[in-house]
N, C-alpha and C positions, 0 to 999 in steps of 0.2 A: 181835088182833095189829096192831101199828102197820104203815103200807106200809112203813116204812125197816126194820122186822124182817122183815116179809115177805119183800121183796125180797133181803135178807143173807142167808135161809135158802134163796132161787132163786140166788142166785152162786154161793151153799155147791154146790149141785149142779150149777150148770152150770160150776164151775170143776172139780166130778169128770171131770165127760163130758168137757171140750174135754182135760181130762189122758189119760184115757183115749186119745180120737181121736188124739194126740200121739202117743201109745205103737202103737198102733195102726199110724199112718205112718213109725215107728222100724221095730216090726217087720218091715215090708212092705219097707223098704227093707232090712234086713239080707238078708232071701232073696232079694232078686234074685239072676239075674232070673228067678226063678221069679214069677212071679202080677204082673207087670209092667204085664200088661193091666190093675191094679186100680188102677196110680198116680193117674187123675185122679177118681175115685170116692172114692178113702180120703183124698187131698187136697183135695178139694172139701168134705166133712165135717170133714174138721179145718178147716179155712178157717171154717164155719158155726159151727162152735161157739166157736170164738172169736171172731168177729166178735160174735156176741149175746153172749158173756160180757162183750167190749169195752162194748157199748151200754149191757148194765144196769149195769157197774159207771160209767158216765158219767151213769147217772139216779138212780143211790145218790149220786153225788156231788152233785149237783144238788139233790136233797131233801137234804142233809146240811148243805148251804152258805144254803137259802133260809131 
């Protein structure tokens, strides 16, 4: 497997998880304020997982263009 497939098949999944952590910090926010204490943990991980989503789809671009 070529790195530019490789890496499309690591977005594929990290573009699940940061959706999921999305959903995640939807959920959390509908039930306030029950579980309020959780806002900077489940925001923190959504932050992370898009942030690295960000990153690898900036070094797919970058292999894509060289």
């Amino acid at each position: 497997m070529t790195d530019i497939a490789a890496l499309k098949d690591e977005i594929k999944k990290l573009n699940a998880r940061a959706t999921a952590k999305k959903m995640d910090l939807h959920d959390l926010s509908e039930e306030l304020p029950v579980s309020w204490e959780r806002i900077p943990e489940v925001a923190q991980e959504t932050f992370d997982a898009f942030k690295l989503l960000a990153e690898k789809r900036a070094r797919l671009k970058a292999l894509e263009t060289a």
